[in-house]
C-alpha positions as CSV (number, residue, x, y, z in Angstrom):
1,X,0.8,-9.2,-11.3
2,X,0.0,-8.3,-14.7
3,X,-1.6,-11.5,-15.0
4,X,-4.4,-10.8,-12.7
5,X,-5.6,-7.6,-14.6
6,X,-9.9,-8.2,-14.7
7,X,-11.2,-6.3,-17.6
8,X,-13.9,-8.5,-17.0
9,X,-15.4,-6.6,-14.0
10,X,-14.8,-2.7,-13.9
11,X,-13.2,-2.5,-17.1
12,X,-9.8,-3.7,-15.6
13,X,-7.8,-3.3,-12.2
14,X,-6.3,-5.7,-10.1
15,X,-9.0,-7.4,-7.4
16,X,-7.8,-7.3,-3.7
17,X,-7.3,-10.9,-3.2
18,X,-6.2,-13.6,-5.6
19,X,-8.0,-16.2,-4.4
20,X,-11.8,-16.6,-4.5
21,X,-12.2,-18.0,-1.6
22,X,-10.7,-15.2,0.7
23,X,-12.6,-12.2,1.6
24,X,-11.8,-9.5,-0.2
25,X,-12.1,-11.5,-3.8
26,X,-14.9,-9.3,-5.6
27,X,-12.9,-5.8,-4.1
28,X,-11.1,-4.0,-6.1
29,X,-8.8,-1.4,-4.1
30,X,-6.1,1.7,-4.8
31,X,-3.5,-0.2,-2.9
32,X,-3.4,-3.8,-5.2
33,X,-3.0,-1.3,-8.0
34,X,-1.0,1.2,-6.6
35,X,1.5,-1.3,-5.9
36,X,1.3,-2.2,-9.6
37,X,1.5,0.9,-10.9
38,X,4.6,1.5,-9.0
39,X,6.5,-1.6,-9.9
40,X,5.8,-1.1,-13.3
41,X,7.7,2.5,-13.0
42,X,10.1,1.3,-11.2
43,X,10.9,-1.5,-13.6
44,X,10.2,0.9,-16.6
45,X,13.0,3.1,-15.5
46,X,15.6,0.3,-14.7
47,X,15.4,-1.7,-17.6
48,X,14.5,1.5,-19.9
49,X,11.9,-1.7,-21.5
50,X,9.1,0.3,-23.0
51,X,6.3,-2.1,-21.9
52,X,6.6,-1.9,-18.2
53,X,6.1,2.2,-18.7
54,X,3.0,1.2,-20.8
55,X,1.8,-1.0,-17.9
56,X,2.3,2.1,-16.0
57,X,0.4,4.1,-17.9
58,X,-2.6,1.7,-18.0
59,X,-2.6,1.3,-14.2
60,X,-3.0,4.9,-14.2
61,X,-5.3,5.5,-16.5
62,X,-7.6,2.7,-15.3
63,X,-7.8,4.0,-11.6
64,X,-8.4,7.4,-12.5
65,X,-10.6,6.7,-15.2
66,X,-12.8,4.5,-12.5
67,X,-12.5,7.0,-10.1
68,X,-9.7,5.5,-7.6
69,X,-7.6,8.9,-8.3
70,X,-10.0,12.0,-9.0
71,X,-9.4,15.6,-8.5
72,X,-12.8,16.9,-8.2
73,X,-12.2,19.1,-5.0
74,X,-8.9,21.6,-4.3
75,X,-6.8,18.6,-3.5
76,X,-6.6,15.4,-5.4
77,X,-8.3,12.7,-3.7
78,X,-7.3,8.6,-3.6
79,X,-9.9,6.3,-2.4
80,X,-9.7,3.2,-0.5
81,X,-12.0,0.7,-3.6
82,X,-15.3,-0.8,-4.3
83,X,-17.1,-3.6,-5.2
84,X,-17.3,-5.1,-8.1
85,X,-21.0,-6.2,-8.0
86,X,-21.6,-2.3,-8.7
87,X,-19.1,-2.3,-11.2
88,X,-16.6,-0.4,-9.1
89,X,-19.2,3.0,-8.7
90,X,-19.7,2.4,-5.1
91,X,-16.5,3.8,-3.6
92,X,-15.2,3.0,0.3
93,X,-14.2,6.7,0.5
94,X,-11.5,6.4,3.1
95,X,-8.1,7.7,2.6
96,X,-4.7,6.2,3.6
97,X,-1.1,7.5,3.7
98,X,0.3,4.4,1.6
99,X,-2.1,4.8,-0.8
100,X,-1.0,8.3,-1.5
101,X,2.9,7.3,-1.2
102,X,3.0,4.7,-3.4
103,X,1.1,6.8,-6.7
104,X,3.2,9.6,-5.9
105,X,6.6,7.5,-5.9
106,X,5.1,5.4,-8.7
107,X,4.8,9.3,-10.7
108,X,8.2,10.1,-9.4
109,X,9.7,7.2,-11.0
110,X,8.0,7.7,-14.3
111,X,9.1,11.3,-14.6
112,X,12.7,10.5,-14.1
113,X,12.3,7.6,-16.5
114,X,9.7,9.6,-19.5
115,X,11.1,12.9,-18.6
116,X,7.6,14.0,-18.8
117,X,6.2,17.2,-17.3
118,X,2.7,15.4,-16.5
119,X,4.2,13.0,-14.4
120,X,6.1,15.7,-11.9
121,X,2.9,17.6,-11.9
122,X,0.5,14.3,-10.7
123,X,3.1,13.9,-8.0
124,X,3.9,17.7,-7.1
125,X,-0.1,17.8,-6.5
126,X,0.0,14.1,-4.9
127,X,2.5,15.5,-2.3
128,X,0.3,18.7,-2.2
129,X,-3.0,16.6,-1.5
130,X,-0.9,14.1,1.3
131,X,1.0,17.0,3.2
132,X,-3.4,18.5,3.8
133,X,-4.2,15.4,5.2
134,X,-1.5,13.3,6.9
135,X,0.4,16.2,8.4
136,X,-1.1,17.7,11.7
137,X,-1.3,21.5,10.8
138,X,-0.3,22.5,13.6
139,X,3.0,20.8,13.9
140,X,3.8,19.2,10.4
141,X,4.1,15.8,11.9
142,X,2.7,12.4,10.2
143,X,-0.2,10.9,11.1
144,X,-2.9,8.1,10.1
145,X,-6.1,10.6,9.7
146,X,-7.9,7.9,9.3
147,X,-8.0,5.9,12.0
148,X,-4.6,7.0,14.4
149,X,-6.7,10.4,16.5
150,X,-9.4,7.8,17.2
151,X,-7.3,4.8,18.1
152,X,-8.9,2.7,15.8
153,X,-6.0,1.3,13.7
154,X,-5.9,-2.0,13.2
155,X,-2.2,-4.0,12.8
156,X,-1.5,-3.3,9.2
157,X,-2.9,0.2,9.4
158,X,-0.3,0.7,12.1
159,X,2.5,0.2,9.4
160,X,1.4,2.4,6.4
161,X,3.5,5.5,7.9
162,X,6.7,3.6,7.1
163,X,5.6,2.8,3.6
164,X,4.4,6.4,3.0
165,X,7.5,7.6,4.5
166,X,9.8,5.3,2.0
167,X,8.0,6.4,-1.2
168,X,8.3,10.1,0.4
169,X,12.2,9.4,0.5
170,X,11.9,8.4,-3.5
171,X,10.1,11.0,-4.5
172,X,12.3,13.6,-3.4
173,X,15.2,11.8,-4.5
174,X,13.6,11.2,-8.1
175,X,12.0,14.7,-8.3
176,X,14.8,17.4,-6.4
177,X,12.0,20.0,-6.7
178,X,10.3,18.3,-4.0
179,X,13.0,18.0,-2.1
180,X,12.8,20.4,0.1
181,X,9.2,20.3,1.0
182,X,9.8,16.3,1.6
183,X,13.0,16.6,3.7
184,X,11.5,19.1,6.2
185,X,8.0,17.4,6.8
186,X,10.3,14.3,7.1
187,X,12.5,15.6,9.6
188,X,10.0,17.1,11.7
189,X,7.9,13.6,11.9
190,X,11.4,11.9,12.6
191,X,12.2,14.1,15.3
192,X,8.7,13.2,17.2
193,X,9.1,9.4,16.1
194,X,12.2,9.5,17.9
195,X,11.1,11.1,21.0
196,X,8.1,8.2,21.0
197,X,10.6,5.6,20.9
198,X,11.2,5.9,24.7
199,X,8.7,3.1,25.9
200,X,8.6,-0.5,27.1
201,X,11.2,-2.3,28.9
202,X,13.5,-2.1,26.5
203,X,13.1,2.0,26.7
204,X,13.0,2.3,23.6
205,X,9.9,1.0,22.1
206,X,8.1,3.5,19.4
207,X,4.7,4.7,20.0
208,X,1.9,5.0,17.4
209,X,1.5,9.0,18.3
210,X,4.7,10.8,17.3
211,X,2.9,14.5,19.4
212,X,2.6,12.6,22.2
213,X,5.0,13.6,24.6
214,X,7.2,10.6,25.3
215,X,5.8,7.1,24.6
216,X,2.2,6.4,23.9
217,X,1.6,3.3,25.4
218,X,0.9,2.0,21.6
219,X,3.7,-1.1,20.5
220,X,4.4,-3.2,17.6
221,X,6.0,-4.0,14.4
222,X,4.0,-1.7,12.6
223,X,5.1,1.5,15.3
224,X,8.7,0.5,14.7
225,X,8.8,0.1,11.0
226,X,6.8,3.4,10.9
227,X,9.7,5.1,13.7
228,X,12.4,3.4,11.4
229,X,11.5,4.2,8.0
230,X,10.7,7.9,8.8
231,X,14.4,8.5,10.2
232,X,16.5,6.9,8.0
233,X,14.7,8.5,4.7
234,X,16.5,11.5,6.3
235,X,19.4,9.7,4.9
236,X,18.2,9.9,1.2
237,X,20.2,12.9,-0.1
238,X,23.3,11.0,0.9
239,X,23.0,8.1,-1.4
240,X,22.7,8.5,-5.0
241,X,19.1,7.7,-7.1
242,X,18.3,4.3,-7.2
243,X,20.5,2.6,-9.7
244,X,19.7,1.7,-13.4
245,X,20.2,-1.9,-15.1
246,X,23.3,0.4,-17.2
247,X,24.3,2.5,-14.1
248,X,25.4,-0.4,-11.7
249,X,22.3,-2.2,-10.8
250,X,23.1,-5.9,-11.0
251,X,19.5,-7.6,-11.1
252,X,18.6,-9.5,-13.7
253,X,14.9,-10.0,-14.4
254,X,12.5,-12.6,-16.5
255,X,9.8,-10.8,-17.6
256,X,8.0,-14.8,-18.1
257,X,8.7,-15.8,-14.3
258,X,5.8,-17.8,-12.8
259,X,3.5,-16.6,-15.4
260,X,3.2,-20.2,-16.9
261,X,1.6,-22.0,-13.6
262,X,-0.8,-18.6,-12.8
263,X,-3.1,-19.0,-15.8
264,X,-6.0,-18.7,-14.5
265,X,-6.0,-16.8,-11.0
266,X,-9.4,-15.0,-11.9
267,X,-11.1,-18.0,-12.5
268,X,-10.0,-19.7,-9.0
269,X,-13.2,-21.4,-8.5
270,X,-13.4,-24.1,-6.5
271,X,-14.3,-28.1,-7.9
272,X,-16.2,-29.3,-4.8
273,X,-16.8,-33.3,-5.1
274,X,-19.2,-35.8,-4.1
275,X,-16.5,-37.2,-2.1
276,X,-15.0,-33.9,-0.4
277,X,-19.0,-33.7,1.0
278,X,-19.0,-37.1,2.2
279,X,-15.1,-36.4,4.0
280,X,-16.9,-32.7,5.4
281,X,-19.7,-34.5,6.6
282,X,-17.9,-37.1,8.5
283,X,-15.6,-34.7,9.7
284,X,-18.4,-32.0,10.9
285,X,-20.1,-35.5,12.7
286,X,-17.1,-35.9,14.8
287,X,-16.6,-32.7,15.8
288,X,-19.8,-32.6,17.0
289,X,-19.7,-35.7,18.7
290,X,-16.8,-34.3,20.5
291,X,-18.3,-31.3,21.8
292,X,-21.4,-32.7,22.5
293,X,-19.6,-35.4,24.7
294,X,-17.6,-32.4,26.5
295,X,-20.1,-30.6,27.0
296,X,-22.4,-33.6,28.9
297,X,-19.2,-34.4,30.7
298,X,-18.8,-31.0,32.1
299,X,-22.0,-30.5,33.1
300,X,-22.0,-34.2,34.5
C-alpha cells in the first residue's frame, strides 16, 4: 500500500483506485487511507517495528493536515475525499460509519502500541464524534445517517455497520476506558439487529433498519455481515487483546512482498498501439454489423 503513496498530487495520500483506468483514479478518499493508517498500527504494535508506527503517523498527519480529519466544529468531523484536480480542497462532505471506525481503531492500536496520551484522546473524541451521528438519539441504536433513513444505500454502503462495529470491538478492547461506553451502544444495536433478523424464508434474514419492528423487508450480504459483526463484538471482553509477534501471534510478515512487480502503480497509463486501434475498429465494425442486421431482421 505504501507504495502507492502520491505526494505528487495533494501532497501525499493514497488515490481511491489503483488503476487509471477505473473511475475513481484522480479521488483521493478517507477510507483508502484509513485503511492504511490502520494497518500500519496494527502492524506497528505487533511487530513493535518502528517504521510501520511512522507510517502511521504520516497517514495521520497527511489526512488531517489536508482536511480529511478536522475538528473545526464541537465534534470532530471525517469526510468522504476530493479531487485531485483541485488539489484535494474540494471536499465530498459526507460522513460514513467505517470511516469513523477504522481511524478510531487505527488510534486505539497506536495508543496501546506508543503508550501515548494523544492517541487515546483522537479516539476518545473519535468515539465522541461517531456515537452524535450513527447512533439514533432516541434509542442508541446504529444507523447509516447517511444514506439508511432515506433508503438510499447502495450494496457496499449496506455493509459499513459491520466494519464500524469490528473497529468498535477493538477499540474498547485496546482502550478499557472506552469500554463501557462501546459495550452498551453495542449491545443495544445488537439487540435490534437481532430482532431484524426474523425475515425471508429462511426466517431469519437481517434487515437493514435495526428500530424497525421485526424485519424490514431490506436483504443481503451487507445486512447480515452488519447483524453478525454487531453481536459477536459483544463477545470482545471474553477474548484477550489481539496477540503480539512475542505474545503468541504466529504470523510471519515480509515487509518487501510484491513491492518488486508494483513499481509503478501511479503511473498506470495506458500504451495504446496502432495495432490495438485497427483490432477496436474491426471489432466495433462487427458489432455493429450485428445489431444493425438484428435489428432489420426484427423489424422485417
Amino acid at each position: 500500500m505504501w507504495s502507492r503513496w502520491d505526494p505528487e498530487h495533494c501532497n501525499g495520500g493514497l488515490r481511491w483506485q489503483i488503476f487509471s483506468y477505473n473511475s475513481g483514479y484522480n479521488y483521493k478518499n478517507s477510507i483508502s487511507n484509513g485503511g492504511l493508517f490502520l494497518m500500519a498500527a496494527r502492524l506497528a504494535r505487533y511487530t513493535d517495528n518502528a517504521t510501520y508506527g511512522d507510517t502511521a503517523e504520516i497517514v495521520w498527519d497527511w489526512s488531517n493536515e489536508i482536511g480529511f480529519i478536522h475538528n473545526s466544529t464541537s465534534v470532530w468531523q471525517i469526510w468522504d475525499g476530493a479531487n485531485i484536480e483541485e488539489n484535494c480542497t474540494e471536499f465530498t462532505k459526507i460522513e460514513w460509519s467505517y470511516n469513523y471506525g477504522v481511524y478510531m481503531a487505527g488510534c486505539a492500536y497506536m495508543y496501546n502500541y506508543t503508550e501515548n496520551e494523544v492517541w487515546m484522546e483522537r479516539a476518545h473524541d473519535l468515539l465522541l464524534s461517531a456515537t452524535s451521528l450513527f447512533f439514533n438519539s432516541s434509542n442508541s441504536i446504529m444507523y447509516e445517517q447517511y444514506c439508511q433513513a432515506a433508503g438510499m444505500c447502495d450494496n457496499d454502503q449496506r455493509s459499513f455497520k459491520s466494519i464500524f462495529s469490528r473497529c468498535l470491538g477493538l477499540t474498547a478492547v485496546l482502550i478499557p476506558s472506552t469500554h463501557e461506553d462501546i459495550m452498551g451502544l453495542l449491545t443495544k444495536s445488537a439487540v435490534g439487529a437481532a430482532q431484524s433478523c426474523s425475515g425471508g424464508s429462511d426466517g431469519h434474514t437481517c434487515g437493514l433498519d435495526w428500530t424497525f419492528p421485526g424485519w424490514d423487508g431490506k436483504y443481503g450480504l451487507g445486512e447480515q455481515m452488519c447483524a453478525l459483526e454487531v453481536m459477536q463484538n459483544l463477545l470482545v471482553s471474553q477474548l484477550p487483546a489481539p496477540y503480539k509477534n512475542n505474545t503468541g501471534g504466529s504470523s510471519v510478515g515480509n515487509v518487501n512482498a510484491g513491492s518488486t512487480k508494483l513499481v509503478t502503480l501511479n503511473q498506470n497509463e495506458l500504451t495504446i498501439t496502432g495495432g490495438d486501434k485497427a483490432g477496436a475498429g474491426i471489432l466495433t465494425a462487427v458489432v455493429l454489423a450485428g445489431l444493425l442486421g438484428g435489428s432489420i431482421w426484427m423489424v422485417w
